[in-house]
C-alpha positions in Angstrom: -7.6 -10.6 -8.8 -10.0 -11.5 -11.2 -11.6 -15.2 -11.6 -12.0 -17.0 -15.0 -14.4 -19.7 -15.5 -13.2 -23.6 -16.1 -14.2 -26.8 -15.4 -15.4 -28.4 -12.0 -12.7 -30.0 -10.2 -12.9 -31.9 -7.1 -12.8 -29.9 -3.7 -9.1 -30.4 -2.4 -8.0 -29.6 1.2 -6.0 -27.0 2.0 -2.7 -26.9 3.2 -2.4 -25.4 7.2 -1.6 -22.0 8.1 1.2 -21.5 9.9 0.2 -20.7 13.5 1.0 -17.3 15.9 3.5 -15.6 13.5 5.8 -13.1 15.0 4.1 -9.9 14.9 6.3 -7.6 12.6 5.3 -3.8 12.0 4.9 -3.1 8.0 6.3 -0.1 6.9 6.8 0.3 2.8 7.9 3.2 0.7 4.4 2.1 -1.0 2.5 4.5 0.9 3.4 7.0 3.8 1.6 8.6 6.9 0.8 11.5 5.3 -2.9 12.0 5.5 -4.8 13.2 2.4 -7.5 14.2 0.0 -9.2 11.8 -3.1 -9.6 12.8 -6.2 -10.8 10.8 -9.0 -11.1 11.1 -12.9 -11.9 9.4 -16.1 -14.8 6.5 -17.0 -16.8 5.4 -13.6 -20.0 2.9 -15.4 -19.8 0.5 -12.7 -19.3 3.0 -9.6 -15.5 2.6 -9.7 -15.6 6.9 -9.2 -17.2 6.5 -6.1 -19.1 9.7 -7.0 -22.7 8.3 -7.1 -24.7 6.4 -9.3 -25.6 9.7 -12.1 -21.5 10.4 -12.8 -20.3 8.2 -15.2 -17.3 10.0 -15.4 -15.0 12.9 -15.3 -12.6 14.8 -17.5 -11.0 17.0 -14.5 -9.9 15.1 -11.5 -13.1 15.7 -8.4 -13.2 15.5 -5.4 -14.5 12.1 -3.4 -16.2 13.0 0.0 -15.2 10.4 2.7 -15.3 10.8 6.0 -11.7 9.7 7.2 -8.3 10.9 5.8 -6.5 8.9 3.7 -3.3 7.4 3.5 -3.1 5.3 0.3 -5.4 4.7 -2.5 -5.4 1.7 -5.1 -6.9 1.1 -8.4 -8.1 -1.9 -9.7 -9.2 -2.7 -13.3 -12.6 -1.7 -12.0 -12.7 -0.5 -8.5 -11.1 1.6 -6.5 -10.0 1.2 -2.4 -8.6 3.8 -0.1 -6.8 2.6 2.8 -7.9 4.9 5.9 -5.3 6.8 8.8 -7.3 4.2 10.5 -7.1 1.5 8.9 -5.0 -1.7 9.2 -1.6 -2.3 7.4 -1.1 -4.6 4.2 -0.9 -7.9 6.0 -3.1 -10.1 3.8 -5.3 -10.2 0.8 -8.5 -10.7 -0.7 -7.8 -13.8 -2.9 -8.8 -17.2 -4.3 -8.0 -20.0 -2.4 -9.7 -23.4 -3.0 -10.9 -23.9 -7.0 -13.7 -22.9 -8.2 -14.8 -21.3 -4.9 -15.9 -17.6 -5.0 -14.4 -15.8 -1.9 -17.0 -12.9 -0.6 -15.1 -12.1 2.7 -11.4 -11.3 3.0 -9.8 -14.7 4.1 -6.3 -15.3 5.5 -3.5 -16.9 3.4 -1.5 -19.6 4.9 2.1 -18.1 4.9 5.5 -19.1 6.7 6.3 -16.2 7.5 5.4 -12.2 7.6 4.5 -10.4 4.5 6.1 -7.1 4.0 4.8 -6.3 0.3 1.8 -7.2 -1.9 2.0 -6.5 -5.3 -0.5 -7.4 -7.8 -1.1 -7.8 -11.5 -4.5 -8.9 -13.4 -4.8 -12.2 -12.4 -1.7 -12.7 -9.8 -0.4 -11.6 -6.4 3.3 -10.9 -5.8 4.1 -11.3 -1.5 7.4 -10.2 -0.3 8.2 -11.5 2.8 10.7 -10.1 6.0 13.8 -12.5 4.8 13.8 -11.6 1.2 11.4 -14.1 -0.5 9.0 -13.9 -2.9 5.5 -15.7 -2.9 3.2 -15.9 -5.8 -0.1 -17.2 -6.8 -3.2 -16.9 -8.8 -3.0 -17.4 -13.2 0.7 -18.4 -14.4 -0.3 -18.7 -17.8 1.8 -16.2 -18.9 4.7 -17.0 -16.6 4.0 -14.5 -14.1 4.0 -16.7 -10.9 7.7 -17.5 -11.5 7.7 -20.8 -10.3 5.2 -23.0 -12.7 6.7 -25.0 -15.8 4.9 -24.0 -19.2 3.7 -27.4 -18.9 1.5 -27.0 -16.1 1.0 -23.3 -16.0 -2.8 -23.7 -17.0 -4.1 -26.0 -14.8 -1.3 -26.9 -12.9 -0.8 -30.3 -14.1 -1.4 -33.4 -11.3 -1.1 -31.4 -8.5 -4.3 -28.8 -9.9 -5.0 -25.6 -9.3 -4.0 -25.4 -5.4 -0.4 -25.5 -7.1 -1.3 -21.6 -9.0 -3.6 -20.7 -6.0 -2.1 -21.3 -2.7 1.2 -19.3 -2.8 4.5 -21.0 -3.1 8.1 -19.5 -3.2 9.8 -18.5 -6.4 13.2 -20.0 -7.0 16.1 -18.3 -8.5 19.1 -20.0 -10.0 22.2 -18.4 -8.0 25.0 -19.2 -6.5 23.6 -18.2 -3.2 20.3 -17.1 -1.6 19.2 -14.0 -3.5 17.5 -11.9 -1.3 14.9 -9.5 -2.6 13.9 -5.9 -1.1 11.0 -4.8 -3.4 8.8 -6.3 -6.0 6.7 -4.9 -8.9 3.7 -6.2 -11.8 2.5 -5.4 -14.6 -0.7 -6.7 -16.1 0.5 -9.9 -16.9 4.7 -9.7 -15.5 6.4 -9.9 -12.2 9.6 -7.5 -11.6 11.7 -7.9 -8.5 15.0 -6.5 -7.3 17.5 -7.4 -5.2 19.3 -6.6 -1.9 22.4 -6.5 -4.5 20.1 -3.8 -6.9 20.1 -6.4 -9.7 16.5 -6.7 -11.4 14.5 -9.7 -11.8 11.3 -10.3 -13.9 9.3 -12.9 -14.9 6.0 -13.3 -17.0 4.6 -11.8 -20.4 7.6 -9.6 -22.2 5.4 -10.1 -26.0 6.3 -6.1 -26.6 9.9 -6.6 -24.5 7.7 -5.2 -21.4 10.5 -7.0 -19.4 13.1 -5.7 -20.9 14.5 -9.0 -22.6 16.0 -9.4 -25.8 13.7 -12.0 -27.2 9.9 -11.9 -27.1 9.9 -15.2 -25.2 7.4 -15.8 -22.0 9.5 -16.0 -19.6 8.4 -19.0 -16.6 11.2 -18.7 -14.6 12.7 -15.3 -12.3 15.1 -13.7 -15.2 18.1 -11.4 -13.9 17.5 -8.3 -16.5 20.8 -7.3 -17.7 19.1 -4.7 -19.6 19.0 -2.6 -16.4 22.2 -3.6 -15.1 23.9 0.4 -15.1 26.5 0.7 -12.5 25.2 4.4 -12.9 21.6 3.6 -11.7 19.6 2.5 -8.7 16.3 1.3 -9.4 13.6 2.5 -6.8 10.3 2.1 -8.8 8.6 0.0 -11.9 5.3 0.0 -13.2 3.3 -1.8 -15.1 0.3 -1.4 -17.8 -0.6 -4.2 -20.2 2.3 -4.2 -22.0 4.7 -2.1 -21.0 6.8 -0.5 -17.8 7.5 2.8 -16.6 10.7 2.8 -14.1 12.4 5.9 -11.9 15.6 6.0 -10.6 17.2 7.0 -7.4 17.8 10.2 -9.0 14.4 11.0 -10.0 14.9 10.3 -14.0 11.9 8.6 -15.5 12.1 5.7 -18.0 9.9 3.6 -20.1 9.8 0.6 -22.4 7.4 -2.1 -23.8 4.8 -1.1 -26.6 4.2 2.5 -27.7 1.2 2.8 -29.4 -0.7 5.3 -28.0 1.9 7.6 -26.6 2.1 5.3 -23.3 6.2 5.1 -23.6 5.8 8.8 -23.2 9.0 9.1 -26.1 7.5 11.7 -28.3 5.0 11.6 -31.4 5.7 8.2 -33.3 7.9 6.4 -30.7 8.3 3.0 -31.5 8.1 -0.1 -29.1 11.1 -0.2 -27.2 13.3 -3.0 -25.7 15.3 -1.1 -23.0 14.8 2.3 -20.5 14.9 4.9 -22.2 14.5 8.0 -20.3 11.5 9.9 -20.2 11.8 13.9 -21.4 9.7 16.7 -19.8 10.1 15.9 -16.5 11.1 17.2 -13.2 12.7 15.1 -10.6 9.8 12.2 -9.8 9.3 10.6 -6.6 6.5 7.7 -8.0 5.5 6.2 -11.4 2.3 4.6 -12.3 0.7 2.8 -14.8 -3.2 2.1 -16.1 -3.7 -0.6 -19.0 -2.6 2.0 -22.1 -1.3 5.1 -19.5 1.4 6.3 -17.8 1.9 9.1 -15.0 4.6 10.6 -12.6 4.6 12.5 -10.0 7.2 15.2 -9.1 9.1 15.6 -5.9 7.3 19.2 -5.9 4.4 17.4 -5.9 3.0 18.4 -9.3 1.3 15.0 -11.5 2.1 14.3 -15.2 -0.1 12.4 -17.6 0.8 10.1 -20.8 -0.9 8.0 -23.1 -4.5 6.9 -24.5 -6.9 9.5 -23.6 -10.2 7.1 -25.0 -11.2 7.3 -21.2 -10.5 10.6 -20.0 -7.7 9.2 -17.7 -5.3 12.0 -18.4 -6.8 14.7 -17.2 -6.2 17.2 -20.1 -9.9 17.2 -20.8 -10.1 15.9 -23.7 -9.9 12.4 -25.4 -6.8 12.6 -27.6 -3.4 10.6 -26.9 -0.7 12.2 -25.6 2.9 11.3 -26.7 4.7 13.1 -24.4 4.2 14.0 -20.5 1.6 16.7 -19.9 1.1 18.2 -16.6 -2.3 17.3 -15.2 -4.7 20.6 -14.1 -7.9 21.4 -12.7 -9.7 23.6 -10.4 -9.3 20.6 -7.4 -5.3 20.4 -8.1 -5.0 24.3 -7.7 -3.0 24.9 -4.5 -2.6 21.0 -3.6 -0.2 18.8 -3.6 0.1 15.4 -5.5 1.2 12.5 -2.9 0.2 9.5 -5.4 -1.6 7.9 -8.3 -2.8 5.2 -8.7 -4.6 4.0 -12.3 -6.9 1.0 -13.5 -8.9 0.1 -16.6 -10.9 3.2 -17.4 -10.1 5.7 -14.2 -7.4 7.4 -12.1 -7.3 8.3 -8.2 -5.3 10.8 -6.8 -3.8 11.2 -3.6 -3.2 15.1 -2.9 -3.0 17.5 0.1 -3.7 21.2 0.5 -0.2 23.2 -0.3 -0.3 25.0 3.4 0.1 21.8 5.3 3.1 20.9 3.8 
């Protein structure tokens, strides 16, 4: 989550941590046990290729050598992190706290109860807990905590920043307790579903990223009616800078939000789009991903496909031209392997893959 600059404020305590929570084992469709293989591709100025300091970048995916398998890799807007076979679960984050103070080491958020999910956009973190809720913290000026008043969403009014920084639960307007099972972001937007399958967003919907009628900044949890389909169960969203890939149960592939750039992956000279609409070319995918202006999918046979602005190499192809529609990613280190994930950021792509005879 990236810091931005403002005035000094006065140092304010912070609120305690709830003492010896019960111990809960994490286990998320977000990432499996399978153990695998890094490869990485596209721009990599400040190291974020992990291939030493004299590659800058790369048009084919390569290979990253590291001396444990992995399980799951993440890309942020400038770094990358792979989470080891030995490594520890997602049970807390590397996040601002207290205002104005830079955080070097990770430090433990105060929490009520355990985390399941943690889901993060540029500037915001999304935590699902065990009984359904969601957390939030970090910027809400674009609505994307879900819980701040456009009033207060900049500096949080009297209460200051520990109101956008220490994370609070999001309340939805409902008849009863919604309970959510999974939650999303894009850059600047929060998606949510429901035990029910209903879908939830909040946060910056300027190219109808969200899905919502109106171009309105949306502060408060919004139940999307756009992807109410008694036909379709929503298993996966995405989010670039503005706009969302989703996939249904089914495998089908859907996109909305700006198009510039071939990133809705509808075809040459798609226009912006304020509902799903189903992405052609595809096989039956098992995960969606976004980067800021790119989109990807990866099939259930485990091949990857690649959409959007190719300014930073990020698709694969080899060369820096858009793509409108999906195009299936190749290279000498995909031959004979086995796509489990992608992950994008700013300027580069990592993928998760395993050699075809262990499967």
């Amino acid at each position: 989550m990236s810091a931005k600059k403002a005035p000094k404020r006065p140092k304010e305590s912070k609120p305690e941590e709830v003492k010896d929570p019960k111990k809960v084992k994490v286990s998320h469709s977000s990432h499996g046990q399978e153990k695998g293989l890094v490869l990485v591709l596209g721009q990599g100025d400040v190291g974020q290729l992990g291939l030493g300091e004299d590659i800058m970048e790369r048009k084919r995916p390569a290979l990253v050598t590291l001396p444990e398998g992995v399980v799951q890799v993440a890309a942020g807007g400038m770094h990358t992190v792979c989470l080891s076979d030995t490594g520890y679960d997602n049970s807390g984050v590397i996040g601002l706290l207290e205002p104005m103070k830079k955080v070097t080491m990770p430090v433990k958020v105060p929490m009520k109860g355990p985390v399941m999910k943690i889901a993060s956009g540029n500037d915001h973190l999304v935590m699902l807990t065990a009984s359904g809720d969601l957390y939030t913290s970090g910027c809400g000026e674009q609505g994307q905590l879900g819980r701040v008043p456009e009033l207060f969403a900049n500096r949080g009014g009297r209460k200051g920043l520990l109101r956008l920084l220490i994370p609070q639960i999001v309340k939805v307007q409902s008849r009863g307790k919604v309970h959510f099972t999974d939650t999303f972001c894009g850059a600047y937007m929060t998606i949510a579903v429901s035990k029910e399958g209903h879908v939830y967003g909040f946060g910056l919907s300027n190219y109808h990223q969200l899905g919502t009628k109106l171009i309105n900044t949306c502060f408060v949890p919004i139940k999307l009616t756009t992807f109410k389909n008694s036909t379709i169960n929503w298993i996966g969203f995405s989010g670039g800078q503005h706009h969302t890939v989703c996939l249904d149960s089914a495998g089908k592939v859907y996109s909305l939000g700006r198009a510039e750039y071939g990133r809705l992956g509808l075809g040459q000279g798609a226009e912006e789009k304020s509902e799903p609409t189903p992405v052609e070319g595809l096989d039956e995918a098992q995960v969606v991903a976004c980067g800021a202006s790119v989109s990807y999918a990866v099939t259930k046979q485990g091949s990857v496909y690649a959409w959007g602005m190719g300014t930073n190499l990020q698709l694969g192809t080899g060369e820096e031209d858009d793509e409108w529609s999906p195009v299936e990613m190749t290279g000498k280190q995909l031959e004979n392997r086995i796509v489990l994930m992608v992950a994008s950021g700013g300027q580069h792509t990592v993928l998760l893959v395993k050699d075809k005879q262990e499967s």
